[in-house]
C-alpha positions as CSV (number, residue, x, y, z in Angstrom):
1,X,-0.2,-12.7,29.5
2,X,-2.6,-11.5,32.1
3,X,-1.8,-13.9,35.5
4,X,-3.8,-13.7,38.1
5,X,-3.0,-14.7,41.3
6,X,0.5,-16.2,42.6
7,X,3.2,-17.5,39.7
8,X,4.2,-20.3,40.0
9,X,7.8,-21.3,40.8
10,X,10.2,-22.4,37.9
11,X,13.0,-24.8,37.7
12,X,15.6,-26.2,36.3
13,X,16.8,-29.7,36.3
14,X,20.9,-30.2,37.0
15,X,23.0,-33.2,37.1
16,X,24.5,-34.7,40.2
17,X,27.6,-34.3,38.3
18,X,31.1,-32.1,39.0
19,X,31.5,-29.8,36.0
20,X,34.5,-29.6,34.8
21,X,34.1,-26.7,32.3
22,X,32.2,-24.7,35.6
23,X,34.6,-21.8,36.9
24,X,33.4,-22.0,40.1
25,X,32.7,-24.9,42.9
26,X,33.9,-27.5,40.3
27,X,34.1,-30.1,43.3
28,X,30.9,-30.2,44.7
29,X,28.1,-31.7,42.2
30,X,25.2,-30.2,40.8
31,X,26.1,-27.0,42.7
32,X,28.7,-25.5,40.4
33,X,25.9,-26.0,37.3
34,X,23.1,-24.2,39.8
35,X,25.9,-21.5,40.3
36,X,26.2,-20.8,36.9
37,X,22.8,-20.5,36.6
38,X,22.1,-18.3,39.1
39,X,25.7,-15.8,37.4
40,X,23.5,-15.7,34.9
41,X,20.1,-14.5,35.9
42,X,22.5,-11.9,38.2
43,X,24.7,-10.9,35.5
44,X,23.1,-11.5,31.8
45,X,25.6,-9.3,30.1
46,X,28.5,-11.1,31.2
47,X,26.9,-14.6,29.2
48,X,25.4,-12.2,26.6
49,X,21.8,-12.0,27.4
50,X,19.6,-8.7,27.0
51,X,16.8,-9.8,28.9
52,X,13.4,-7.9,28.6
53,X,12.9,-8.6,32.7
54,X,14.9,-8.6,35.9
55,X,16.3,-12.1,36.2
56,X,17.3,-11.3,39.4
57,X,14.1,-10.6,40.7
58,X,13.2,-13.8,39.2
59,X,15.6,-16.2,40.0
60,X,15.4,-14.3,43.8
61,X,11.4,-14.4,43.7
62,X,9.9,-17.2,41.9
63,X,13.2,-20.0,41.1
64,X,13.9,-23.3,42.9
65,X,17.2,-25.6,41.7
66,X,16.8,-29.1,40.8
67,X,18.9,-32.1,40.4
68,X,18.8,-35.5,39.6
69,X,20.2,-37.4,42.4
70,X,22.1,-40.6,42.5
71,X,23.5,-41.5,45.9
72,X,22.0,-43.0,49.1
73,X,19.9,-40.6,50.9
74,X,22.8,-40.2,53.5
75,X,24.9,-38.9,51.1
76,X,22.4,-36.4,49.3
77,X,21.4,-35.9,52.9
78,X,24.9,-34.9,53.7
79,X,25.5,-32.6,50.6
80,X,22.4,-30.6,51.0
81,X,23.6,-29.5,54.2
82,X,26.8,-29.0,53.8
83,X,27.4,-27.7,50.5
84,X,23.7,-26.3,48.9
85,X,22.8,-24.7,52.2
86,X,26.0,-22.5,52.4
87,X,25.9,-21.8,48.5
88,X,22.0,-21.0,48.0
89,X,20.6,-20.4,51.8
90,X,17.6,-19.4,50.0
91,X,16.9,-20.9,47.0
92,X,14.4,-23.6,47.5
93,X,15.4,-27.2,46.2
94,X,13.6,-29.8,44.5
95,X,14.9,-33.5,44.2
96,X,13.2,-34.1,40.5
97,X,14.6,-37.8,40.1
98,X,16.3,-40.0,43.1
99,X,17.5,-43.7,42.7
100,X,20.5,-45.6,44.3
101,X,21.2,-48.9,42.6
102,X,24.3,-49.5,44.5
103,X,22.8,-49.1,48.0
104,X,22.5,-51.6,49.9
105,X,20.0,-50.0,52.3
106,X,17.8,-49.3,49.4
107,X,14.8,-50.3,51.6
108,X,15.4,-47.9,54.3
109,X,15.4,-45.5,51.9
């Protein structure tokens, strides 16, 4: 493809959601779905992928995680430090979409 120059990051968009069928971190959301992810791009084989590049390299180089979030901001505040810090120290994390219609600080946030 010829790029020149720095390449861009890539993402991938997660739900603020537990996941049930996830085999690991089922209790914390959107982290057990960025763990899967990140298996995979570690360990294709195992989820039957032949990649043509190192996923690893990838994921380690050039990936940020992603969510959706709904919760007030002390809550995603909260669970970015205690939970995605520890998991994916670092991964770089984006916060694509954000609302909290039950909050009632919704101003202050």
């Amino acid at each position: 493809v010829g790029v020149v120059g720095a390449k861009p990051n890539i993402t991938v968009i997660v739900s603020f959601a537990n996941c049930r069928s996830c085999t690991q971190i089922q209790q914390h959301p959107a982290i057990a779905q960025m763990w899967v992810l990140r298996d995979a791009m570690h360990n294709p084989s195992k989820y039957g992928i032949a990649p043509r590049n190192n996923l690893a390299e990838f994921y380690r180089t050039r990936f940020t995680n992603s969510f959706n979030a709904v919760g007030t901001s002390v809550d995603i505040t909260k669970w970015l430090s205690s939970s995605y810090e520890k998991e994916f120290p670092h991964t770089p994390v984006f916060i694509a979409e954000y609302h909290s219609p039950d909050d009632p600080h919704k101003e202050e946030d």
